[in-house]
One Martini backbone bead per residue (centre of mass of N, CA, C, O) as a GRO file, in nm:
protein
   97
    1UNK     BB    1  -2.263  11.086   8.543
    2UNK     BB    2  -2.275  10.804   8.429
    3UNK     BB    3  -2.319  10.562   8.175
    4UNK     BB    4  -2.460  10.297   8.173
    5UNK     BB    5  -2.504  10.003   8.129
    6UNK     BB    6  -2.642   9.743   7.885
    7UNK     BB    7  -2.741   9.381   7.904
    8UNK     BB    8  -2.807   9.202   7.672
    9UNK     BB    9  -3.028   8.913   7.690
   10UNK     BB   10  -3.175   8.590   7.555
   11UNK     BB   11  -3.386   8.347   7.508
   12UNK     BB   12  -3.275   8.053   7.406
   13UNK     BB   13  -3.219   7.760   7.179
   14UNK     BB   14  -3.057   7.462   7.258
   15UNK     BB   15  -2.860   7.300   7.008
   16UNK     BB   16  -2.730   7.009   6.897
   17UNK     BB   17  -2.469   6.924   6.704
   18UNK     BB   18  -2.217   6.751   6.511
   19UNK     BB   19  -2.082   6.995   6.284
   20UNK     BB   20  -2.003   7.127   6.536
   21UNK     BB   21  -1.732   7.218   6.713
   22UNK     BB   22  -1.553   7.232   6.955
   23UNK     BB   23  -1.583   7.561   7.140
   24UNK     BB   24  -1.850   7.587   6.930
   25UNK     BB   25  -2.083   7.832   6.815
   26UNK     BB   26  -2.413   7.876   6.632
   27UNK     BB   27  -2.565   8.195   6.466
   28UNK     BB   28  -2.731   8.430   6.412
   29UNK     BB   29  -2.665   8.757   6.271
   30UNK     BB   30  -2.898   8.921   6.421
   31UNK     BB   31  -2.885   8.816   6.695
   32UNK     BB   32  -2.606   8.941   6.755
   33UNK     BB   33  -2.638   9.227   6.688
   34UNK     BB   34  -2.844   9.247   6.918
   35UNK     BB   35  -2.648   9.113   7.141
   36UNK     BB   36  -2.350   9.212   7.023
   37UNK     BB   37  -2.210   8.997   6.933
   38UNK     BB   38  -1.847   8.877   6.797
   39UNK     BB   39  -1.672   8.590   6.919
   40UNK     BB   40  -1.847   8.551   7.182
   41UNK     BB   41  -2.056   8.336   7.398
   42UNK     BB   42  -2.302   8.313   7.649
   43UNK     BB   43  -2.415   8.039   7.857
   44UNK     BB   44  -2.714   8.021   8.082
   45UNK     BB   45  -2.798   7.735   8.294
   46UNK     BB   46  -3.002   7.806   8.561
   47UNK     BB   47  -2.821   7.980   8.707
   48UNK     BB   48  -2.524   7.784   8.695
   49UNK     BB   49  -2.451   7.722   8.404
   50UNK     BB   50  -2.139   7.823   8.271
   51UNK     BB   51  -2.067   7.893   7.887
   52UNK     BB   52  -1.876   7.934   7.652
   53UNK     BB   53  -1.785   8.055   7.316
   54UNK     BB   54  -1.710   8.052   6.971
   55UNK     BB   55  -1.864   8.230   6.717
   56UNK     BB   56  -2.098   8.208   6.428
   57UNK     BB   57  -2.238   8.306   6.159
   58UNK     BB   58  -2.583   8.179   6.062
   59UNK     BB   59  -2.819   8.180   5.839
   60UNK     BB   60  -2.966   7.843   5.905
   61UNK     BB   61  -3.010   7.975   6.189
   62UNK     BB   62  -3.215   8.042   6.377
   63UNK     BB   63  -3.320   8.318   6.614
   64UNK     BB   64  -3.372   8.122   6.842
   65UNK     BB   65  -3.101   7.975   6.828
   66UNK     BB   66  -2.819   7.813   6.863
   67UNK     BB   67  -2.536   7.617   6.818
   68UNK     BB   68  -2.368   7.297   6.948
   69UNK     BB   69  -2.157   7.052   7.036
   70UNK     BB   70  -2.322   6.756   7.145
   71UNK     BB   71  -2.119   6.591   7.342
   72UNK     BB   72  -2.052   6.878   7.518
   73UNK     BB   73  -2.320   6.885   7.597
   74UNK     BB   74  -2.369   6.615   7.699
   75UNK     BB   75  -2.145   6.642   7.928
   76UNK     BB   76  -2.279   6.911   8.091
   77UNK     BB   77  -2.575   6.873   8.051
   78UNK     BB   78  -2.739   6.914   7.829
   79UNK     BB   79  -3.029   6.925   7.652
   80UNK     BB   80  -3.210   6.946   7.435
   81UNK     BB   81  -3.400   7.227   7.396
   82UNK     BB   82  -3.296   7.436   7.551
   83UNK     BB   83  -3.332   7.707   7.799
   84UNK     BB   84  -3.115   8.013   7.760
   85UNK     BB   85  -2.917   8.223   7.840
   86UNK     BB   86  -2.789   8.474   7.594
   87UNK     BB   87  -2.487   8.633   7.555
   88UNK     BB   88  -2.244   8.848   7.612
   89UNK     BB   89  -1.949   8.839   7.779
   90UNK     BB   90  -1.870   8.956   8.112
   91UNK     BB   91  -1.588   8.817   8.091
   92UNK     BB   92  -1.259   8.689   8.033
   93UNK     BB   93  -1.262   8.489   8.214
   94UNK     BB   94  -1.278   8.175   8.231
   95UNK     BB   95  -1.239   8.057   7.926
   96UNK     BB   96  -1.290   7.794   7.767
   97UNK     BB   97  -1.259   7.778   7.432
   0.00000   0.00000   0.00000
């Protein structure tokens, strides 16, 4: 018997942000860390929509928040203060960023 993958995923707070660029997302580096998460992150919204993004581990970002672009999230129709299950991407194909 082979052993299992376990799957890490958390609900956080998607944040929109001006500093951040387009097609990047910023997260705490404790919170990467939990989540395996190493250069790209998976945000899945109301197991609808799904955005991947390059991430960057920012001290000053809650453990429990995302930064992402915010016309970005703007044009996806994402609204700040979103709760969104938040993971490393479990397939690399069809990557927007």
């Amino acid at each position: 018997m082979g052993s299992a993958v376990r799957i890490r995923e958390r609900r956080l707070r998607i944040r929109r942000r001006d500093e951040v660029p387009r097609g990047q997302a910023r997260m705490n580096p404790k919170a990467m860390e939990y989540l395996g998460i190493r250069d790209r992150v998976e945000i899945v919204v109301g197991g609808k929509k799904r955005l991947v993004f390059r991430v960057l581990g920012l001290d000053s970002v809650p453990e429990n928040e995302v930064w992402c672009n915010a016309d970005e999230l703007r044009e996806q129709g994402i609204a700040d203060n979103t709760i969104a299950a938040v993971r490393a991407p479990l397939a690399t194909t069809g990557v927007r960023a």
